[in-house]
C-alpha positions in Angstrom: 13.7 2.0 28.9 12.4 0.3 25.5 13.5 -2.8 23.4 12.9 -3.2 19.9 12.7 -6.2 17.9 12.3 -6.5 14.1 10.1 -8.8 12.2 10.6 -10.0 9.0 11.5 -13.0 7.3 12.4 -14.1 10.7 11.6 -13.1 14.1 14.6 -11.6 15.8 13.2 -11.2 19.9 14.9 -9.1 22.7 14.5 -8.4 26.2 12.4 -10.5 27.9 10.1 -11.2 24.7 9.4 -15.0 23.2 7.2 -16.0 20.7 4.7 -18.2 22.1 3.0 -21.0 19.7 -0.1 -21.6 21.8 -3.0 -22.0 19.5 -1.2 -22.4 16.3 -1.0 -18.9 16.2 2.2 -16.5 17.0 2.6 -13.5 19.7 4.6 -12.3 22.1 4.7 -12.9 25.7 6.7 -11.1 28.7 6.1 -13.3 31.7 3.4 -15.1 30.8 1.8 -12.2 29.8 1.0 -11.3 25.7 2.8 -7.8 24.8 -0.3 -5.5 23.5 -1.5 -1.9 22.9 -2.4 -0.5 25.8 -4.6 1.5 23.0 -6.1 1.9 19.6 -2.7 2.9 17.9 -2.5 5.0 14.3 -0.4 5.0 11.6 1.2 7.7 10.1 1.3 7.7 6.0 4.1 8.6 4.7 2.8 10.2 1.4 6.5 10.4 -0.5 6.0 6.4 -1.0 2.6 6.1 -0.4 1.0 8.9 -2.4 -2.8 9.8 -1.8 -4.9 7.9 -4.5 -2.2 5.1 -5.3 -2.1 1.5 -5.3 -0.2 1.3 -2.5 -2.6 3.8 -0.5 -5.1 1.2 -1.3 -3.3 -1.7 -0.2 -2.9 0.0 3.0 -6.2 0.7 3.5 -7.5 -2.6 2.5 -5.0 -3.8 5.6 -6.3 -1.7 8.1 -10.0 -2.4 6.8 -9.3 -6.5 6.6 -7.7 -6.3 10.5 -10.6 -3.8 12.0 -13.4 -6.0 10.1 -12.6 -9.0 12.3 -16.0 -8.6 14.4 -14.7 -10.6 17.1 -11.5 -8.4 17.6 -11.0 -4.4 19.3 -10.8 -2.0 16.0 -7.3 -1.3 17.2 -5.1 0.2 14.0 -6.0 3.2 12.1 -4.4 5.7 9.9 -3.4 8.7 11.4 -4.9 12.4 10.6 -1.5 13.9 9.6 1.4 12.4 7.4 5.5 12.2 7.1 6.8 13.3 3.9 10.8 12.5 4.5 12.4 9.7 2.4 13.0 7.3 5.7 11.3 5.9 8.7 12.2 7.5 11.8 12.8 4.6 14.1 12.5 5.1 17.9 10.4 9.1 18.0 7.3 7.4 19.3 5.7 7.8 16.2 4.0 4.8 14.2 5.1 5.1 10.4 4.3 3.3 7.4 6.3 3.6 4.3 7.6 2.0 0.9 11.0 1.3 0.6 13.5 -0.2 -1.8 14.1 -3.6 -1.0 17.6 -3.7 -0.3 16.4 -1.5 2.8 14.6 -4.4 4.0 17.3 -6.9 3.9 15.6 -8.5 1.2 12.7 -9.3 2.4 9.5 -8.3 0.9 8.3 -6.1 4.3 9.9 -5.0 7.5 8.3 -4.4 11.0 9.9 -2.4 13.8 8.3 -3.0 17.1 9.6 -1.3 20.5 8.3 -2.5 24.2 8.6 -0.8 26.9 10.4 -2.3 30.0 9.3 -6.2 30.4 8.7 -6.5 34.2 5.9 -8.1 35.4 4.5 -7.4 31.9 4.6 -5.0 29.0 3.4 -3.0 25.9 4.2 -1.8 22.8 4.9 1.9 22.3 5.8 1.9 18.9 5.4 0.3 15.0 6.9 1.4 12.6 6.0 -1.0 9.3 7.9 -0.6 5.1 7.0 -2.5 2.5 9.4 -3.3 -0.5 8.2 -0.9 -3.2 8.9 -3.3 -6.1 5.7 -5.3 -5.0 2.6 -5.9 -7.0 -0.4 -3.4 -5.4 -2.9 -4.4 -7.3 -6.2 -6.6 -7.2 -4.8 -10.6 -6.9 -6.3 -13.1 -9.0 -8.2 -15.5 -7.0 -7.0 -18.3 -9.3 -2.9 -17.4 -9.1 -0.1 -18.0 -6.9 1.6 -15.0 -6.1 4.9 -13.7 -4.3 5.1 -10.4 -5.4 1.4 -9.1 -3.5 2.0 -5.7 -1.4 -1.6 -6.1 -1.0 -0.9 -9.5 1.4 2.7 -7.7 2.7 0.7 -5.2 4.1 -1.4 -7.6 6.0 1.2 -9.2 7.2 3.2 -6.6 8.1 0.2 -4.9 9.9 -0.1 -8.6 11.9 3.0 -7.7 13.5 2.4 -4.1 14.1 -0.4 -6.0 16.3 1.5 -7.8 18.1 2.0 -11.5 16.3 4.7 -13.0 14.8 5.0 -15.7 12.7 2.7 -18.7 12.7 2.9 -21.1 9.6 -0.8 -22.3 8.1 -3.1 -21.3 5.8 -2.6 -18.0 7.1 -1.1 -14.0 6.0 1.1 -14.7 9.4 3.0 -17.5 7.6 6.8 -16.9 6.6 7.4 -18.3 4.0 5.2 -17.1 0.3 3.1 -17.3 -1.4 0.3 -16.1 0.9 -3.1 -17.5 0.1 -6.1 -15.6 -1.2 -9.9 -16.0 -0.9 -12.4 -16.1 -3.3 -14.4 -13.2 -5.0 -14.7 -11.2 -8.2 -13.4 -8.1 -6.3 -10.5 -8.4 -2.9 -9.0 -11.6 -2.6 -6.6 -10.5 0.3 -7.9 -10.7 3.6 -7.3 -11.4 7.5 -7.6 -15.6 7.3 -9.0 -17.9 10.3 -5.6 -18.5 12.1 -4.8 -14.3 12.3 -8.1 -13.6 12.9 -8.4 -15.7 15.9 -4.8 -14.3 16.4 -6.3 -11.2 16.7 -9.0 -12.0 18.9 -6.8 -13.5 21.7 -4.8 -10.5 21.7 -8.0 -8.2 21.5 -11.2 -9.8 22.0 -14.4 -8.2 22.0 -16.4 -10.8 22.8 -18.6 -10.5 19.3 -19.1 -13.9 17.3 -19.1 -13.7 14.0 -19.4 -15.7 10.7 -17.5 -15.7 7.4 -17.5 -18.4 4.9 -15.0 -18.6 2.5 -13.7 -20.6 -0.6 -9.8 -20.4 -2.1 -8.8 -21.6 -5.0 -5.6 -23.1 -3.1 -4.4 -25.2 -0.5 -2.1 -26.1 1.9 0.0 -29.6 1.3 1.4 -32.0 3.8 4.8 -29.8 3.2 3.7 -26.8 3.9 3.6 -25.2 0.5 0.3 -23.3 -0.6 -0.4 -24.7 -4.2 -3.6 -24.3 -6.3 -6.3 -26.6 -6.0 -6.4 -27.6 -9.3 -4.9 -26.7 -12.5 -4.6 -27.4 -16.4 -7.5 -28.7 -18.4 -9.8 -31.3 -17.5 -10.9 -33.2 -21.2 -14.1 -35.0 -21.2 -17.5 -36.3 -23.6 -20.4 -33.5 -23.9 -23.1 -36.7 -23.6 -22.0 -36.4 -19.7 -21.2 -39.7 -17.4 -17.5 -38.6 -16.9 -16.1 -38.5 -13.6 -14.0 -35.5 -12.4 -12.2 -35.2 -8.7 -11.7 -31.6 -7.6 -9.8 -30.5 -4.5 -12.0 -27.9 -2.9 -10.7 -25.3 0.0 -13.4 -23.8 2.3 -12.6 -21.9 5.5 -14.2 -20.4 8.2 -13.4 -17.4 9.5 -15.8 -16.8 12.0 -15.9 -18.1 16.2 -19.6 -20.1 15.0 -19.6 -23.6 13.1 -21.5 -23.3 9.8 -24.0 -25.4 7.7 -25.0 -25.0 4.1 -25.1 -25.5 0.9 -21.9 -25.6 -1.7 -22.3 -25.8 -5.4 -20.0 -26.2 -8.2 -20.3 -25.1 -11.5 -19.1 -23.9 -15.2 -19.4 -21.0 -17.4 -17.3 -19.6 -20.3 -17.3 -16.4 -18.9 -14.3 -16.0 -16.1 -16.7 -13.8 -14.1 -19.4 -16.1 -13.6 -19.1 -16.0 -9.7 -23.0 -16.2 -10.0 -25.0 -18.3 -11.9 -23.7 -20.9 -14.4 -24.4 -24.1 -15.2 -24.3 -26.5 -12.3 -22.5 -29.9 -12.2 -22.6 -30.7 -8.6 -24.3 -29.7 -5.2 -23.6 -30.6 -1.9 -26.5 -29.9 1.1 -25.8 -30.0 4.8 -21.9 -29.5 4.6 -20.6 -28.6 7.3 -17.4 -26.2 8.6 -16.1 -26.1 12.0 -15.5 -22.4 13.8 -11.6 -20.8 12.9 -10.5 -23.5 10.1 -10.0 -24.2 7.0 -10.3 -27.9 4.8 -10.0 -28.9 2.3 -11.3 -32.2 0.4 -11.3 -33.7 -2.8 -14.8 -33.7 -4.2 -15.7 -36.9 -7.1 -18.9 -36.5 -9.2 -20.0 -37.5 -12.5 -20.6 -34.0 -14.7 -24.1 -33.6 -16.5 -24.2 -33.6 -20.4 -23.2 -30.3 -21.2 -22.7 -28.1 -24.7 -18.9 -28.5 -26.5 -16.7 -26.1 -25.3 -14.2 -24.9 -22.8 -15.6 -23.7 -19.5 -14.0 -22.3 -16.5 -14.3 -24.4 -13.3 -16.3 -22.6 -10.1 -17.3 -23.6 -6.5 -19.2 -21.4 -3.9 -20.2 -21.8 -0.2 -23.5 -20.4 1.6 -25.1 -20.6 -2.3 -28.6 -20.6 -0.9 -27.8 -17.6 1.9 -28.4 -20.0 4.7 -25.9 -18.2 6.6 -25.8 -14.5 7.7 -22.4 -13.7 7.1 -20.0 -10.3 8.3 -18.4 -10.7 4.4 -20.6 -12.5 1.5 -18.3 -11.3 -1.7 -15.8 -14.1 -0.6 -17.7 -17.0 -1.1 -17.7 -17.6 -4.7 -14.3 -18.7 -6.5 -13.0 -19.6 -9.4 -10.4 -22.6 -9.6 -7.3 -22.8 -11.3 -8.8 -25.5 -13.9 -10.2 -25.8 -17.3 -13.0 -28.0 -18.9 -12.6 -29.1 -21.9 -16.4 -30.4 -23.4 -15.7 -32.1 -26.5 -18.2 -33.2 -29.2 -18.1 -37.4 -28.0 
């Protein structure tokens, strides 16, 4: 006998399933027990939605790519060899599907998880995922510097978190309910599996492999819950130098080892100068605890610098002190201009 719930914009349990909040993260639990794969499970592409070569293709592969990368977790989701061509999800065959739908499919919500258990006795597993995504999403790259609601690229994350197993678990995390979803740093993929999923998925899978990963984001998360940007709008100061700027500054750790090293902040007026730049602050010896992300405001007094406007930047690990499973997410730009002007 199976039980199915669905997760979406809210976590609707049956059975003998709960959602158990232990470790600020989100799974399920039948007696005691966490509900997993008993084994590495696929996912079937359905190729009407999800065409070969597409956006959406990508997204999904970036999913399955950001959950398997976690070095501390089992590589448990694939894509499957064959595909489903039909126009729905076939719910209950035993078969994992992943598809694009329209929205109103999905109740509204921006993705829809079907999960069936088998029989919860003394324990249980899952024996089926079936995962859509609205089809009016975004499945493009995400600028680091934006707040966004309308990512499939972070939906499918998400969405794949609860093919795993977890529900919802509100931080700075892609498990969180409620958009947007925050991004990491880079000049290329700004979506990816963030400290509270990954360690998420390590509880539920572990492997036993530590791991280190270093991040900055352009956003954080407020008292209220909300994921904002950092910092925004234009900063106006004197090119002779002496002014003093306060930034807010995310960095998280995404790895099972605490990290020390070296930040940096700095300007350019190109908005791809994730390297190099002129600096206006450094920071030795700063240090971030395994699984968490901070963020602090930062005050320094900015060098003399030439009249113009600059785009804001701030990097972790700038000296490669750290050996690091992911280094193309530690540079980011901020949400904030500098105005230089000739005083």
């Amino acid at each position: 006998m199976n039980r199915k719930s669905i997760l979406a914009g809210a976590v609707l349990l049956s059975g003998f399933l709960m959602a158990s909040h232990a470790h600020a993260f989100s799974f399920f639990k039948c007696n005691g027990n966490p509900v997993v794969w008993g084994s590495p499970f696929q996912m079937v592409q359905n190729t009407l939605s999800i065409p070969f070569g597409t956006p959406p293709e990508s997204s999904l592969d970036n999913a399955i790519g950001r959950w398997n990368g976690v070095q501390g977790m089992a590589n448990m989701v694939s894509k499957a060899p064959f595909i489903t061509i039909g126009s729905d999800l076939s719910i209950g065959d035993g078969q994992n599907d992943v598809a694009t739908t329209g929205r109103a499919k999905l109740g509204g919500n921006s993705g829809l998880t079907f999960l069936i258990h088998n029989l919860c006795v003394l324990s249980s597993s899952w024996v089926e995922a079936d995962v859509a995504v609205a089809n009016d999403l975004t499945f493009g790259r995400v600028a680091e510097d934006s707040l966004t609601t309308t990512s499939g690229r972070s939906t499918f994350i998400h969405e794949l978190g609860h093919a795993h197993g977890l529900g919802h678990a509100q931080g700075f995390n892609n498990m969180r309910a409620s958009q947007p979803l925050p991004l990491v740093g880079g000049p290329n993929e700004t979506v990816d599996v963030l400290p509270d999923d990954a360690r998420a998925g390590r509880f539920l899978y572990p492997t036993g492999n530590g791991e280190v990963n270093l991040f900055a984001s352009a956003q954080r998360r407020t008292s209220k819950d909300k994921i904002v940007l950092n910092n925004s709008g234009t900063i106006t100061v004197c090119s002779k130098g002496g002014d003093t700027i306060t930034l807010f500054s995310t960095v998280g750790n995404n790895g099972t080892i605490t990290a020390t090293q070296t930040e940096r902040w700095w300007v350019s007026t190109s908005n791809q100068a994730h390297n190099g730049g002129t600096t206006i602050f450094q920071w030795n010896g700063s240090t971030f605890p395994a699984n968490t992300v901070i963020t602090r405001q930062v005050t320094f007094k900015l060098p003399a610098l030439p009249v113009g406007t600059f785009f804001v930047f701030h990097g972790v690990d700038v000296l490669h002190e750290v050996q690091e499973s992911r280094e193309d997410d530690n540079n980011v730009r901020e949400g904030v201009l500098l105005q230089v002007n000739n005083c």
